[in-house]
Structures are given as C-alpha cells and as structure tokens.
C-alpha positions as CSV (number, residue, x, y, z in Angstrom):
1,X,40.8,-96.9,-25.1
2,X,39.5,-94.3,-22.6
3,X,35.8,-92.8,-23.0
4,X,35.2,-89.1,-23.0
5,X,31.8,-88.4,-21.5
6,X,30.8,-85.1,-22.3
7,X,29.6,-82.7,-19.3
8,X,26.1,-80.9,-19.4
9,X,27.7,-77.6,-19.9
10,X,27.5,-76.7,-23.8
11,X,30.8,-74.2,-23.4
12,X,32.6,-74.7,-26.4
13,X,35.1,-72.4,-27.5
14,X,37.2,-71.4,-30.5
15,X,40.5,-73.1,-30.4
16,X,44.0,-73.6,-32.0
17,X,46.2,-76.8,-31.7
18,X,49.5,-77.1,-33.0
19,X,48.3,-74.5,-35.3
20,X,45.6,-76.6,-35.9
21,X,41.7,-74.7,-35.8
22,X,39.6,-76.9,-33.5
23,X,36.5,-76.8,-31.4
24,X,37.2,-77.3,-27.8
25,X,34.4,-78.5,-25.5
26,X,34.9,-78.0,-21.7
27,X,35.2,-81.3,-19.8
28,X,35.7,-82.7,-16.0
29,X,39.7,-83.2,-16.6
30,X,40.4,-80.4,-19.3
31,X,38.9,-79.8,-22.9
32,X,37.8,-82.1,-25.9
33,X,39.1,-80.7,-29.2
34,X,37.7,-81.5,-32.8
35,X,39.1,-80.4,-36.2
36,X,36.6,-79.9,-38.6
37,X,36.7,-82.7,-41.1
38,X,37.8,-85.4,-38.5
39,X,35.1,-87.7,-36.8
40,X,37.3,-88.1,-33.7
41,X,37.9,-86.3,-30.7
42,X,40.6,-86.0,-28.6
43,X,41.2,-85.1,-24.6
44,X,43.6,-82.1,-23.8
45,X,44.9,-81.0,-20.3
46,X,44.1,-78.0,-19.0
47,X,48.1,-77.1,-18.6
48,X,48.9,-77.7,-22.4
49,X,50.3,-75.1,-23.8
50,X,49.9,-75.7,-27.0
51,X,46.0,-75.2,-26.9
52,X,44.9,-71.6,-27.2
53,X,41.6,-70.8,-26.5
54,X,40.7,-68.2,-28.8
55,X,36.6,-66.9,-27.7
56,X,33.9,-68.8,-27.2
57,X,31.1,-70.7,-29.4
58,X,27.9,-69.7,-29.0
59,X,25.8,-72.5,-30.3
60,X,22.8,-70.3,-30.5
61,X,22.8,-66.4,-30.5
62,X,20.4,-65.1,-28.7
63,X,19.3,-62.2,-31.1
64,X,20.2,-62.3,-34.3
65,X,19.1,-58.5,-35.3
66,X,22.1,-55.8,-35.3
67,X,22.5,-53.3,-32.4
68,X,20.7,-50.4,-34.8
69,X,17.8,-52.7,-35.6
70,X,17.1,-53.1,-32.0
71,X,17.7,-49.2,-30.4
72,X,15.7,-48.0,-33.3
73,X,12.6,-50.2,-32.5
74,X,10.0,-48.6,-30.6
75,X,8.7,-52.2,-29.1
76,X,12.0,-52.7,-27.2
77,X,11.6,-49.8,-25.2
78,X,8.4,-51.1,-24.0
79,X,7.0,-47.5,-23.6
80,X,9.6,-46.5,-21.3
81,X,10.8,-44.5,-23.4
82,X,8.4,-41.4,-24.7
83,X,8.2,-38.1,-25.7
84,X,7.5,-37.1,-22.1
85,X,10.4,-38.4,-20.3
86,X,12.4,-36.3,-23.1
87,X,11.2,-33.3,-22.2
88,X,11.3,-34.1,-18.7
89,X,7.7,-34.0,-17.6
C-alpha cells in the first residue's frame, strides 16, 4: 500500500466527491481527500472530475472581529485618520 506524505503547504480546501463532502489537502501528485467520520485518506488526481473544489479552508482566520467592528475602531486607523484630514487641513 502506497504512503501519502503530506507537503508543508497547509492549503486545504472544501470539497465534494461523488457527492460526498470531503476535506481536500493539496499534495505533490494531486489532492488527499477525507470525509468527516472516516480515519482514512485517500489520493485523487488532479484530472478527476468527479472532485469539485468548492473554497478553501482556512485553518485559522486571521481576524475574527466583523468588518463594522474593525472600521468603527479608532486604534485601527492608527491616527491616520483625524478630524484634520477631514476637513482637509
């Protein structure tokens, strides 16, 4: 039985499989795909059709406030952003 050796790249993306939802992890010859519930993985071609990528998996967001928490906080603006660039001085 073949070993898959995963890459260092963490891209993982949302995926289907024969209708099936899996996680698909980008590798050297094409993508290993897990279904949740199943210990095992298995090693897709790049050409299959029947794997649809559907957006990626981000394994960590990188902010986890909504837009309108950030805009409205004065500290991300860093003081670029004042009552005298509004008025133009």
């Amino acid at each position: 039985m073949a070993t898959i050796t995963h890459l260092a790249s963490p891209l993982r993306y949302h995926a289907t499989y024969r209708g099936i939802p899996v996680t698909a992890r980008l590798l050297a010859g094409g993508y290993s795909i897990t279904a949740a519930g199943y210990a095992g993985a298995r090693l897709v071609s790049f050409n299959d059709a029947e794997l649809v990528l559907a957006g990626r998996l981000d394994v960590q967001p990188t902010d986890t406030r909504p837009l309108w928490q950030v805009v409205a906080d004065p500290a991300t603006y860093e003081g670029t952003y004042g009552r005298d660039m509004v008025r133009g001085r």
